[in-house]
C-alpha positions as CSV (number, residue, x, y, z in Angstrom):
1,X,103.6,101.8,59.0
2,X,99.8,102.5,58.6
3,X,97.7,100.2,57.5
4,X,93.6,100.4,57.2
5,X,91.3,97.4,57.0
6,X,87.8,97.3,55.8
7,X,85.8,94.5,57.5
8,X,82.0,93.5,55.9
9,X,80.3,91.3,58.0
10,X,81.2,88.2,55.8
11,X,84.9,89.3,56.7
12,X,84.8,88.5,60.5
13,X,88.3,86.4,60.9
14,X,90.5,88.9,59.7
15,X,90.7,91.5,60.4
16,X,103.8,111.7,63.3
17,X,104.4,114.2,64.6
18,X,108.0,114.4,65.1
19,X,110.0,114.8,68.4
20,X,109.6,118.1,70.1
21,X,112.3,120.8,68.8
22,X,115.0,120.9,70.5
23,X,114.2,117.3,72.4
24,X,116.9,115.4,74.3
25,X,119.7,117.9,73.2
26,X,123.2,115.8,74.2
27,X,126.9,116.6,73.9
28,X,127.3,113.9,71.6
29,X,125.1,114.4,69.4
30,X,126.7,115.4,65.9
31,X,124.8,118.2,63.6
32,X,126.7,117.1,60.7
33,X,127.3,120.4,58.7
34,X,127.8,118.3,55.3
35,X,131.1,116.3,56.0
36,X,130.6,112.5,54.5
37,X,132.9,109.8,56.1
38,X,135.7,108.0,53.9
39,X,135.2,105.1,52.2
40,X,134.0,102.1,55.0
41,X,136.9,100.3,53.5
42,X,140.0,102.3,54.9
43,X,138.7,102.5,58.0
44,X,139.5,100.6,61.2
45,X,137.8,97.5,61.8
46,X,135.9,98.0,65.6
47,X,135.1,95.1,67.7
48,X,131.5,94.4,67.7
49,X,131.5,97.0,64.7
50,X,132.6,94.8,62.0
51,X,129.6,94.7,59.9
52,X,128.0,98.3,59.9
53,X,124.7,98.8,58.4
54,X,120.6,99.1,59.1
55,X,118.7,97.3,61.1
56,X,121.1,96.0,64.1
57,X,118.7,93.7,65.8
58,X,118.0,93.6,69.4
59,X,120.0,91.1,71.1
60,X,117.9,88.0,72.3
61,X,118.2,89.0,76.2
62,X,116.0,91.8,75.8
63,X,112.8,89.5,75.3
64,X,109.3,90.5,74.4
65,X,107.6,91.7,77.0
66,X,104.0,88.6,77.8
67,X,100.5,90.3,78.1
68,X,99.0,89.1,81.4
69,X,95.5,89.2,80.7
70,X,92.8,89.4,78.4
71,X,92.6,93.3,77.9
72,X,89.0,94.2,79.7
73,X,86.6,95.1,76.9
74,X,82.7,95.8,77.1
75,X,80.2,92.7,77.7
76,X,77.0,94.8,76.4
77,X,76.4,95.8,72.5
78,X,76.1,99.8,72.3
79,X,73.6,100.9,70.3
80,X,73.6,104.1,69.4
81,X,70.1,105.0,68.1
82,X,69.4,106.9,65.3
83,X,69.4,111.1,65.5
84,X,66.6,113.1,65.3
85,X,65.0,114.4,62.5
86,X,65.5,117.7,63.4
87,X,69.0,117.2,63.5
88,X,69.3,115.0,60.3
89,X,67.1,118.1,58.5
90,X,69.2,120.8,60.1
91,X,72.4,118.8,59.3
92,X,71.5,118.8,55.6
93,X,70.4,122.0,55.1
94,X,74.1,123.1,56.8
95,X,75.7,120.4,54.0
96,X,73.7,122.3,51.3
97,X,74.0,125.7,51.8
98,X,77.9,125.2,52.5
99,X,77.8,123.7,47.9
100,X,78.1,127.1,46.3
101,X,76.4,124.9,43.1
102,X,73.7,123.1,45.5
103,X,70.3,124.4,45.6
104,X,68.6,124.7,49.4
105,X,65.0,123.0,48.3
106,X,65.3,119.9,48.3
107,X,67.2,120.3,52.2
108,X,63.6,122.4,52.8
109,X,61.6,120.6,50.8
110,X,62.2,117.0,51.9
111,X,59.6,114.4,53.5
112,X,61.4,111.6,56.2
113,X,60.6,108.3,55.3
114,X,63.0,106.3,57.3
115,X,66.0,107.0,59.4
116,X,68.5,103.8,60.5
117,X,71.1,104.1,62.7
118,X,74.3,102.2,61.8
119,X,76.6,100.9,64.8
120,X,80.3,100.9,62.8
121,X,83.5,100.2,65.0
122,X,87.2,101.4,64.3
123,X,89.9,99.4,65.5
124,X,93.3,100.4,66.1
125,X,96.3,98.9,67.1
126,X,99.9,101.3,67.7
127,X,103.2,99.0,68.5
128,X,105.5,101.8,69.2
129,X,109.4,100.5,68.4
130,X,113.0,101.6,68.5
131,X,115.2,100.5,65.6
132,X,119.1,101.2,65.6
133,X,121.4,101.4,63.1
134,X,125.4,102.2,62.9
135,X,127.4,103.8,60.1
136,X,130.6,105.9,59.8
137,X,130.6,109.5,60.0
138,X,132.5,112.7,60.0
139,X,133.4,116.2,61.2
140,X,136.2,118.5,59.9
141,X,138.6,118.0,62.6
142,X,139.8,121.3,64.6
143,X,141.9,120.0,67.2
144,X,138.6,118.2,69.5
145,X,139.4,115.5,71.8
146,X,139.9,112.3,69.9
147,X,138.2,109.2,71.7
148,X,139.6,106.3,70.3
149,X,140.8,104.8,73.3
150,X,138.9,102.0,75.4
151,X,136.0,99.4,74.4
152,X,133.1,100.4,71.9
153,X,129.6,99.7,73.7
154,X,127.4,97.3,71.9
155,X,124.6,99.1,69.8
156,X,121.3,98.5,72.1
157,X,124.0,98.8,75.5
158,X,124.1,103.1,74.4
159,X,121.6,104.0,76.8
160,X,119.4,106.8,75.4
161,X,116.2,108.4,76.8
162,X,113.0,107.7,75.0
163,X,110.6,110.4,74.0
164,X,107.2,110.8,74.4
165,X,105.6,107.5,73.6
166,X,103.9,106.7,70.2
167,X,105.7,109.8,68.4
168,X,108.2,109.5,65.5
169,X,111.6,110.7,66.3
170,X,114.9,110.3,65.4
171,X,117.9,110.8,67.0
172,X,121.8,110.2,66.2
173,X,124.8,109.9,68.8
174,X,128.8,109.2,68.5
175,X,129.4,105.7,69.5
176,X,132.1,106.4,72.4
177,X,135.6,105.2,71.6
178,X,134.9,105.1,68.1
179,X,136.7,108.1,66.7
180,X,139.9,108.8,64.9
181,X,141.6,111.1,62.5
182,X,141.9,110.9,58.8
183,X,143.2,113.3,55.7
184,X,140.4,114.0,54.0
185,X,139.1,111.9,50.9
186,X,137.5,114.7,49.5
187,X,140.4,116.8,49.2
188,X,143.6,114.3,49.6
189,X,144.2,116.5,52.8
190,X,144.6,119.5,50.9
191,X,141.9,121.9,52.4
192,X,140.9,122.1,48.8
193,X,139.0,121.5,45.7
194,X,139.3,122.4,42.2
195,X,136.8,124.3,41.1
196,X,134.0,122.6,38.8
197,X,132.8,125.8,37.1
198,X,136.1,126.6,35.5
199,X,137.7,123.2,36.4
200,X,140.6,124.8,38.2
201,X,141.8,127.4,35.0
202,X,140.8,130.7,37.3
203,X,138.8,131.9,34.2
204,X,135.4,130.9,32.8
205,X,133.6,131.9,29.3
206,X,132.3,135.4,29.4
207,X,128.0,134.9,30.3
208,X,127.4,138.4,28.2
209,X,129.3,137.7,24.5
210,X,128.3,133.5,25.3
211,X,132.4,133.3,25.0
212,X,132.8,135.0,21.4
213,X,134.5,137.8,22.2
214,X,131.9,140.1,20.7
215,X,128.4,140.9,20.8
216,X,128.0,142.1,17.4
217,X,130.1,141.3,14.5
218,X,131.4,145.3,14.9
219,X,131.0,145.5,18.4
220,X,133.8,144.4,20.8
221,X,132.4,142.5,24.5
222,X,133.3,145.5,27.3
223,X,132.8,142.9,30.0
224,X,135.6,140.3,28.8
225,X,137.3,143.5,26.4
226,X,137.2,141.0,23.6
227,X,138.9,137.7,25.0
228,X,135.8,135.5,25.5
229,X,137.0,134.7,29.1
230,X,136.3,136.5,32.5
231,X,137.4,135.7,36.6
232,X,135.6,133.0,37.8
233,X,132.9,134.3,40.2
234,X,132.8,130.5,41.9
235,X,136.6,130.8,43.3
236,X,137.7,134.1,42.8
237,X,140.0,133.5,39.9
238,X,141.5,130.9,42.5
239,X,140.8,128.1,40.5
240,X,140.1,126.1,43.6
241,X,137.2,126.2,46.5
242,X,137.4,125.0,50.3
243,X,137.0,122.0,50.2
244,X,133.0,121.2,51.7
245,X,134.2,117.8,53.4
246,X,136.8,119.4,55.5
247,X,135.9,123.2,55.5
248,X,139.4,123.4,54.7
249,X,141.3,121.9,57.7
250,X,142.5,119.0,55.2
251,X,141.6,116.5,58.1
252,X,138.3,114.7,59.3
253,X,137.4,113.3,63.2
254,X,135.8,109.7,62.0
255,X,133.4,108.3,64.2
256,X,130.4,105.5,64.5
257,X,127.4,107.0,64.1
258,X,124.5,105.2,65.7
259,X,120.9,106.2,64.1
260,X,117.7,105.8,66.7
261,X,114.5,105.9,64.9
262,X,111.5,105.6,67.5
263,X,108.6,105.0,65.5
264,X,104.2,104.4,65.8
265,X,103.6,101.5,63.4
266,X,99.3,102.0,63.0
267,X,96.9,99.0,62.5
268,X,93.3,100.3,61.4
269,X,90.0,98.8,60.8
270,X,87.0,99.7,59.9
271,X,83.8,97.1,60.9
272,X,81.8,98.3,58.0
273,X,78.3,96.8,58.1
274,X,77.6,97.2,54.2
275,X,75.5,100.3,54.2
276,X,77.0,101.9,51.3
277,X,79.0,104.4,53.1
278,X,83.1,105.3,51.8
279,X,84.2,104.3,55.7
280,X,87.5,106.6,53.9
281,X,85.6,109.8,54.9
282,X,86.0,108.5,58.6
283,X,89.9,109.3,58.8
284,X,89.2,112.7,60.8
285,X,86.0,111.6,62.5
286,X,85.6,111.4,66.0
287,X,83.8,108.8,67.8
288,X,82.9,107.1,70.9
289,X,85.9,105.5,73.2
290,X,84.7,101.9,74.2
291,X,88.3,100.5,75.3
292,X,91.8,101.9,75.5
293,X,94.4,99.6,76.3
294,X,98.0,100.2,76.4
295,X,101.2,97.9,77.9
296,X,104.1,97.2,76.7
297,X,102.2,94.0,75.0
298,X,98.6,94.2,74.5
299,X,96.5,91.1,74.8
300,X,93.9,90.6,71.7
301,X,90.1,91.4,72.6
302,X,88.3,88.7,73.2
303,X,85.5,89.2,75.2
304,X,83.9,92.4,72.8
305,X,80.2,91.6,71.5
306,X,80.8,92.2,67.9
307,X,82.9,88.9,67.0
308,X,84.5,91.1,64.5
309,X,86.4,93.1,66.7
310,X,87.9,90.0,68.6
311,X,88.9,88.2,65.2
312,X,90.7,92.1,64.0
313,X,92.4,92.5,67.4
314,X,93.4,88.6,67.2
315,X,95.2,89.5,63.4
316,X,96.5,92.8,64.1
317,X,98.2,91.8,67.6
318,X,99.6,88.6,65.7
319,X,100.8,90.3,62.6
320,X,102.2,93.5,65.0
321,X,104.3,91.0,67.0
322,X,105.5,89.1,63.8
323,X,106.6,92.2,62.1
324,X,108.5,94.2,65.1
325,X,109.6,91.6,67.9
326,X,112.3,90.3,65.9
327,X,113.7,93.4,63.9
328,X,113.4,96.3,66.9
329,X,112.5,96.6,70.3
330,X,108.7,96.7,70.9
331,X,108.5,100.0,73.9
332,X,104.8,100.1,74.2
333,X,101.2,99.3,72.2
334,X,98.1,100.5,72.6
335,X,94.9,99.5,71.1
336,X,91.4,101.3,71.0
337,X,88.2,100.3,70.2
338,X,85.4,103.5,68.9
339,X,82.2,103.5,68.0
340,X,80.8,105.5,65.5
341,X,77.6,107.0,64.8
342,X,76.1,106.8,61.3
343,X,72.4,107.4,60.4
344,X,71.2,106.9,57.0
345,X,68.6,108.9,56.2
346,X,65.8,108.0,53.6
347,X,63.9,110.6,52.2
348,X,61.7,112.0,49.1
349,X,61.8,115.1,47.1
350,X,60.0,116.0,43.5
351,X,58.0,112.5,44.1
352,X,61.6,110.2,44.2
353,X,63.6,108.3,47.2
354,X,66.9,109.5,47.6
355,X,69.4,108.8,50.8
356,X,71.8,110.7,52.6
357,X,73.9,109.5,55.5
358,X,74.9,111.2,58.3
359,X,77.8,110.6,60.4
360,X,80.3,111.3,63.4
361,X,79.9,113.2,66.7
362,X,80.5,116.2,64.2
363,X,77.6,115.4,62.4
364,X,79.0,115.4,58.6
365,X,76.8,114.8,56.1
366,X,77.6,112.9,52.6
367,X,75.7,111.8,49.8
368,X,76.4,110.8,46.4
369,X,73.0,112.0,44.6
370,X,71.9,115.7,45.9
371,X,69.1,116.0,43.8
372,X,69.3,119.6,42.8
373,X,72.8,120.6,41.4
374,X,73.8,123.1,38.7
375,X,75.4,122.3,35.2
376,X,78.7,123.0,36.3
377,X,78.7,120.5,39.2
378,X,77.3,117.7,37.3
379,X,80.4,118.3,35.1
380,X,82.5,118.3,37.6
């Protein structure tokens, strides 16, 4: 879950990649090559199984981890003062030249009236969790070992490793002493299914004479020698397939299937301070670490100077906790606190103001009124 916030200064109290290939390879894990488990209905009832479905929740023992103290977070404001003007000039003539449509003279031309530096903070919150669920599941059975005998673990007592933290991943296993052998449903145990292209006749309408026999009214179809019906290229003039359930063994292993999902559940906000700037474009921005945090429960900032921060940390640690520590297990969190660099730069060109804002450690410029554009990108 991803979530971004946009904070104004009237708005102070509130606020994956996937698993490595070929990760945690196990003996139970089942590729499932397209087999699909009977009906839940005909199969046997499991103790501690009885009610198969998403979401098992975390029994009550395993608690939520309790922060222990106030994360540490910086007593002192940072400032960052505004950039040069060499740099703003040089930034924007780079921004310019890189518009095919944008002419270079007013990035030249321009005269510096004012330059403000603009002290924005992103706040971010990841509550990595590990949901299970349990459902049936099948392979065509070829004569493997059968573990039906014994007691089924509970769900969340399957140990299973953890990958690397605040990644998605997913991950299936066989529940042990789960399995047992059916006929297949697919099929009724025969290995085989009629085929749905010439619904089990052997023959199907001739593709070049559309059935008819003939291509012409004088000219006799060659291809089906005038009957309208040819061998059918899906089964071989078998009328029937292997069956895709089974692969044609007529039987299925049945087992519990339990699902791990491991998943980073992001909480972002932006402490914009109303300068006019779409805080959107600060996605892939970089900026300056002030805090990094990380248990296995964070404690809300309290002590940062920007009251802001303290009231997002305050909401986002609340609503993280109410979300996940009742429907999964909460492994680790982790919040940051950046600052980053903005400049808005006023300026005039052709005797009028204009303003272009500068931003990031990258130094990427935006501006919604480039004074000097061609026809076809003011249409566009």
């Amino acid at each position: 879950m991803d979530r971004t916030h946009l904070l104004s200064d009237q708005d102070e109290a509130h606020c994956g990649p996937s698993c490595p290939a070929g990760s945690y390879a196990d003996p139970n894990t089942t590729p499932n090559a397209g087999a699909t488990a009977p009906p839940a209905d005909v199969m046997p009832v499991v103790p501690g199984y009885e009610s198969l479905g998403p979401n098992v929740i975390p029994p009550s023992d395993f608690g939520v981890a309790q922060p222990q103290a106030p994360s540490r977070a910086p007593e002192r404001r940072f400032d960052i003062p505004a950039i040069t003007e060499e740099l703003a000039h040089e930034a924007f003539i780079k921004y310019a030249s890189s518009r095919c449509c944008y002419s270079s003279k007013p990035a030249k031309e321009m005269v510096f009236t004012d330059l403000q530096s603009l002290n924005t903070y992103r706040y971010r919150l990841e509550t990595f969790t590990e949901s299970r669920t349990t459902e049936w599941d099948s392979e065509p059975y070829n004569g493997q070992v059968v573990d039906g005998f014994g007691v089924a673990p509970a769900p969340w007592s399957i140990p299973v490793p953890i990958p690397s933290l605040f990644q998605d991943c997913k991950k299936s296993i066989r529940v042990p002493h789960t399995s047992t052998v059916k006929g297949c449903h697919s099929c009724l145990n025969l290995g085989r299914s009629a085929c749905s292209r010439c619904t089990n006749s052997g023959r199907a309408r001739c593709g070049s004479c559309s059935g008819m026999g003939r291509t012409s009214p004088d000219q006799r179809c060659n291809r089906c020698h005038g009957s309208g019906m040819i061998r059918c290229h899906s089964c071989g003039g078998a009328g029937s397939i292997t069956c895709k359930t089974c692969q044609g063994q007529g039987k299925l292993l049945c087992f519990i299937k339990l699902q791990i999902t491991w998943k980073n559940n992001i909480y972002v906000a932006v402490i914009d301070k109303g300068s006019g700037f779409p805080v959107a474009l600060l996605d892939q921005i970089t900026g300056e670490k002030l805090l990094t945090d990380m248990a296995p429960v964070v404690y809300p900032v309290a002590s940062f100077p920007d009251c802001s921060i303290n009231a997002t940390s305050q909401s986002a640690v609340t609503e993280h906790l109410a979300q996940f520590a009742t429907t999964c297990r909460i492994l680790q969190q982790r919040q940051t606190i950046e600052l980053i660099p903005i400049t808005r730069v006023h300026y005039t060109w052709n005797e009028k103001t204009h303003i272009y804002f500068v931003y990031g450690t990258e130094h990427e410029v935006f501006t919604k009124d480039y004074p000097a554009k061609c026809c076809c990108c003011s249409i566009l």
